[in-house]
C-alpha positions in Angstrom: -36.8 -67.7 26.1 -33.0 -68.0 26.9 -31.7 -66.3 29.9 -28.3 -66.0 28.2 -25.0 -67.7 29.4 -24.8 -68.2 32.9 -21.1 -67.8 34.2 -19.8 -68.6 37.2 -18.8 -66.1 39.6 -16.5 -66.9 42.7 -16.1 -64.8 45.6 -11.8 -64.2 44.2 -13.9 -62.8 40.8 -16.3 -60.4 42.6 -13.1 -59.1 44.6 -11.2 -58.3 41.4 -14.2 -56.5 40.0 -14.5 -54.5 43.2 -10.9 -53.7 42.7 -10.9 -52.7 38.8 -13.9 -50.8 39.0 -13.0 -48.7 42.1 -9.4 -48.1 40.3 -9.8 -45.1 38.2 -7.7 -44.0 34.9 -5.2 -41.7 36.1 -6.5 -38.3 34.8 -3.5 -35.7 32.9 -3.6 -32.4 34.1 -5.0 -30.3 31.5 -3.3 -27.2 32.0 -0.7 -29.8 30.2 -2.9 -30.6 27.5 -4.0 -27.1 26.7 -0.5 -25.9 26.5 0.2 -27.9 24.0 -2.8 -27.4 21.8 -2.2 -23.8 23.0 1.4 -24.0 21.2 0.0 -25.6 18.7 -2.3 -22.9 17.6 0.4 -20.4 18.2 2.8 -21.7 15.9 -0.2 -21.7 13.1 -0.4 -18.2 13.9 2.5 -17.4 13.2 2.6 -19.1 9.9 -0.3 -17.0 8.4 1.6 -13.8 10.3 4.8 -14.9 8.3 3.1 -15.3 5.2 0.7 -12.4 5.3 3.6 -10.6 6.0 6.0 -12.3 3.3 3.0 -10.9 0.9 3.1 -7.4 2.1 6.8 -7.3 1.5 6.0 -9.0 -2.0 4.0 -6.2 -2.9 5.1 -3.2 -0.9 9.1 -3.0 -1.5 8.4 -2.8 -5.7 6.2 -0.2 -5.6 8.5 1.6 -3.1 11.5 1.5 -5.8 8.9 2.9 -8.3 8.1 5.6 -6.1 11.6 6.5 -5.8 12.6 5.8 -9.1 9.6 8.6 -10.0 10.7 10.8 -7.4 14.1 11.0 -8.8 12.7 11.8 -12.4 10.8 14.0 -11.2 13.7 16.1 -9.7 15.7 15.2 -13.0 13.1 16.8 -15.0 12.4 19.6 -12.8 16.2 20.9 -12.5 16.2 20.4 -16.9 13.4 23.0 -16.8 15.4 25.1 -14.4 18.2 25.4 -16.9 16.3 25.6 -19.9 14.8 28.9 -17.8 17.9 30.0 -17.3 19.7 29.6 -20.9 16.7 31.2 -22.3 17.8 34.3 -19.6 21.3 33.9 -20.6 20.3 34.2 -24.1 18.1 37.1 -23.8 20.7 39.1 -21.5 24.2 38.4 -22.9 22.1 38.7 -27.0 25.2 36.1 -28.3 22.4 33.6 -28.2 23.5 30.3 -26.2 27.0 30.4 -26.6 29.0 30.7 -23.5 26.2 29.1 -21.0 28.2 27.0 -19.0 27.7 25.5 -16.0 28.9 29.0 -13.1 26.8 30.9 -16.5 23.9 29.0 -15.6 24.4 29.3 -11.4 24.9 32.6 -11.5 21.1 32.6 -13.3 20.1 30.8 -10.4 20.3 27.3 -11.4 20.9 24.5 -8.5 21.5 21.0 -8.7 21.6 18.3 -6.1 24.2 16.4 -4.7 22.5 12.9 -5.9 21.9 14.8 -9.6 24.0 16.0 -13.0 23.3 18.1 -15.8 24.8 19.0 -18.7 24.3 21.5 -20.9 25.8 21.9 -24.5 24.9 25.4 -26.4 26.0 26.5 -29.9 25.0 29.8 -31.1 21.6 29.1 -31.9 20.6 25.4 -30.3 21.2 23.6 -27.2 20.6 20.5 -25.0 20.3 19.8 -21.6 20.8 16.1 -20.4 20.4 15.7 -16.9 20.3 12.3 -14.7 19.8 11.5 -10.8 20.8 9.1 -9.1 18.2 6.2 -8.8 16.5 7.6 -12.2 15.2 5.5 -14.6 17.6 6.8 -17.2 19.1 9.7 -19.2 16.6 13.2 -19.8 17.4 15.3 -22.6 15.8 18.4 -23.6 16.4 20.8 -26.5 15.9 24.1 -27.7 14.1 22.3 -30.8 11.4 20.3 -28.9 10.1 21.6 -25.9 9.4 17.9 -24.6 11.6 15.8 -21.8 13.0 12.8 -23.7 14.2 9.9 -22.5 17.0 8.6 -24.0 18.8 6.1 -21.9 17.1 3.9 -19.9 18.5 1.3 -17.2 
């Protein structure tokens, strides 16, 4: 059986042993250490924040123009109505048919439009039209005395 290689040791060698094993590594702090990997995790953080919130804004700020966009047809369409209502009064109190119903003809029936809004209304005897438009709509409403239906007309 071999022992192995047999070295020899002086008393100089066994010294410098003593002294490299007794000499530790110096150790970091951690608190150091953590910090960084601490950092480190916080800036990934706020990455996915940033990009969760970069989605959000992808999503959210169209469908916020549609809902305005609907809103201001929806007032558009509304104030139409309110004229038609009100030629059809003017119509059925003055007995000249549409003629005549002009814009004061039509407030003095009640009829209010917004500042951000415009109709217009164009009578003849016996037909008329209301076009109306607001601003952020997605176009130009019309509605006759022939068709009881909001058209649009113009779009943007």
């Amino acid at each position: 059986m071999n022992p192995g290689p047999v070295y020899n040791i002086t008393p100089a060698d066994e010294e410098y042993a003593v002294r490299v094993k007794s000499r530790r590594p110096v150790k970091r702090s951690t608190a150091s250490s953590e910090f960084r990997s601490w950092e480190r995790s916080r800036g990934m953080e706020r990455a996915v924040l940033g990009s969760v919130l970069l989605v959000f804004l992808a999503v959210a700020i169209p469908q916020y123009v549609s809902y305005r966009r609907m809103a201001a047809d929806i007032t558009t369409r509304s104030s139409i109505r309110e004229a038609v209502i009100a030629l059809e009064s003017y119509a059925d109190t003055h007995g000249q048919g549409y003629a005549g119903a002009d814009a004061r003809a039509l407030g003095r029936e009640g009829v209010r439009v917004g500042s951000n809004q415009w109709l217009l209304v164009v009578s003849v005897p016996d037909v008329y039209w209301v076009l109306g438009q607001a601003r952020g709509s997605s176009g130009l409403w019309v509605r006759s005395s022939k068709d009881s239906q909001d058209h649009l007309i113009v779009t943007r």
